[in-house]
C-alpha positions in Angstrom: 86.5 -158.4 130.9 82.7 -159.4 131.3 79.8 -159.0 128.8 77.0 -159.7 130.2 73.6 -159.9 127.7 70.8 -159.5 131.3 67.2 -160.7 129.6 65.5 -163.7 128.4 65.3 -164.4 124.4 61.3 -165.6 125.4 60.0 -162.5 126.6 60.0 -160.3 123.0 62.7 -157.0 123.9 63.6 -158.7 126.8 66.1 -160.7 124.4 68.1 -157.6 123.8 70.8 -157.9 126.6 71.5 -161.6 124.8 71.2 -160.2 121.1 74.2 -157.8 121.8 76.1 -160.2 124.0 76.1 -162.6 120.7 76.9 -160.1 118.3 80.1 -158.8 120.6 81.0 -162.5 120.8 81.2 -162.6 117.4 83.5 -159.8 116.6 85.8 -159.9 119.9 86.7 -163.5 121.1 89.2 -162.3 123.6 86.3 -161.1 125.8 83.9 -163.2 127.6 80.6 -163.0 126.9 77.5 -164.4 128.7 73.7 -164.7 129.5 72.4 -163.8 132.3 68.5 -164.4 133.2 68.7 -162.0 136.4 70.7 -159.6 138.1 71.4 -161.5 140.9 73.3 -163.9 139.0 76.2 -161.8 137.8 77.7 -162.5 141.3 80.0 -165.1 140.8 79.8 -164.0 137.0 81.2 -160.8 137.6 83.8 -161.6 140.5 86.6 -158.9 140.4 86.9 -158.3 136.5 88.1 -155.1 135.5 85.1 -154.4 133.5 81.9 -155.5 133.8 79.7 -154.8 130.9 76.1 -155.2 131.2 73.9 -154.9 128.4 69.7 -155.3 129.0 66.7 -154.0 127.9 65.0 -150.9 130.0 61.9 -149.3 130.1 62.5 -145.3 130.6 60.5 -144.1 128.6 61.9 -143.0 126.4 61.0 -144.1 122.1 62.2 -147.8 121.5 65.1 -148.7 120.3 67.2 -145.7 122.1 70.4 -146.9 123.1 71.8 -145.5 126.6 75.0 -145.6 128.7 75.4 -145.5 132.6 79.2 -146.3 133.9 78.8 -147.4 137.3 82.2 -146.7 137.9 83.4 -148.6 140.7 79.8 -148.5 142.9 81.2 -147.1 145.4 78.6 -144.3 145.7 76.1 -146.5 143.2 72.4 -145.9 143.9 69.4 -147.6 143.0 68.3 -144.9 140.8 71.5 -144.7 138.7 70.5 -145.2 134.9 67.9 -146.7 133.3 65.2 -148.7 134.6 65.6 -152.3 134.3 63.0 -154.7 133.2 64.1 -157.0 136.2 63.2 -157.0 139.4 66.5 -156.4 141.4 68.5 -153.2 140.0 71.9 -153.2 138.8 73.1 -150.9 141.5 72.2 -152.7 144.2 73.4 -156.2 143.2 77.1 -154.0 142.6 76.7 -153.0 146.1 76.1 -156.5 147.4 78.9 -157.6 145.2 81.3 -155.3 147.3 79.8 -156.2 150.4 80.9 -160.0 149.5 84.3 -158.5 148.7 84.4 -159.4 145.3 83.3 -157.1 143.0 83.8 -156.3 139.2 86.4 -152.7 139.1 84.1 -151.3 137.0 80.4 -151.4 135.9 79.1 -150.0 132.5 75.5 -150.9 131.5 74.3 -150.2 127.6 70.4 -150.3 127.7 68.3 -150.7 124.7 64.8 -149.2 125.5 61.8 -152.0 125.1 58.5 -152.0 124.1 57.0 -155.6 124.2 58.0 -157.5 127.0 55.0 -160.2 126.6 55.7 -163.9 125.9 57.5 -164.9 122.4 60.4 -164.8 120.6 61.5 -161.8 118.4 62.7 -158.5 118.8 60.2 -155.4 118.3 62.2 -153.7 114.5 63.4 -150.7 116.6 64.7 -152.9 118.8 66.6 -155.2 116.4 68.0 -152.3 114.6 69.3 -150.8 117.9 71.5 -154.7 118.8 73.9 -153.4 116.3 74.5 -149.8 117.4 74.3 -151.1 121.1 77.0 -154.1 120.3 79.1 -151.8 118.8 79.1 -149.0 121.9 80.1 -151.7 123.7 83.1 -152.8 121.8 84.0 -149.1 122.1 84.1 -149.0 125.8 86.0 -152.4 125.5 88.3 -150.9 123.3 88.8 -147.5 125.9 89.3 -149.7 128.3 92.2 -152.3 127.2 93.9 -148.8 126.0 94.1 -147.8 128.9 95.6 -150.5 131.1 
């Protein structure tokens, strides 16, 4: 199993994906945890793990700090407008599909997105945001925890 924390700790919300990775980390060594800067770069990362949990920061819309869910499932049928908007430029979806085109892809895709308000240059997360790492880290050691009971 794969948690992935997508974002970069120097562009303010953008550092949520990281903040939950590190908290899951911290409270489950068994899984591995990891940074990722962009999308593209969970291939390799990502290569055939039964779950692949990405957690980043999106811009839906909707008030920040909301904490959402989208399960990939396999990406067989994935498409580019599955789930929450990314705040990257190449979309979840399609990296998954390009994963199974280079015949290695995770079994199965969950992404946890915190919604973001600042994305500007600087460290620190915006207080709705920091309040929602916690709630966010622990949805995903939930899924992580449906998961191993069921294999």
């Amino acid at each position: 199993m794969l948690v992935a924390g997508l974002g970069n700790e120097y562009r303010g919300d953008d550092g949520a994906g990281p903040a939950v990775a590190a908290y899951v980390s911290k409270r489950m060594s068994r899984v591995v945890s990891r940074v990722i800067s962009e999308p593209l770069d969970l291939i390799g990362a990502w290569d055939d793990a039964d779950l692949a949990v990405v957690v980043d920061a999106t811009r839906s819309g909707s008030p920040p700090g909301t904490v959402q869910l989208v399960d990939l499932g396999s990406g067989e049928d994935a498409s580019s407008s599955a789930g929450p908007m990314s705040s990257h430029g190449m979309d979840l979806p399609r990296v998954l599909r390009l994963a199974r085109a280079m015949g290695h892809p995770p079994r199965r895709v969950v992404v946890v997105g915190i919604e973001g308000e600042n994305f500007a240059d600087g460290v620190g997360l915006n207080s709705a945001v920091e309040l929602a790492v916690k709630e966010a880290g622990e949805l995903v050691l939930q899924v992580i925890d449906e998961a191993s009971s069921c294999a």
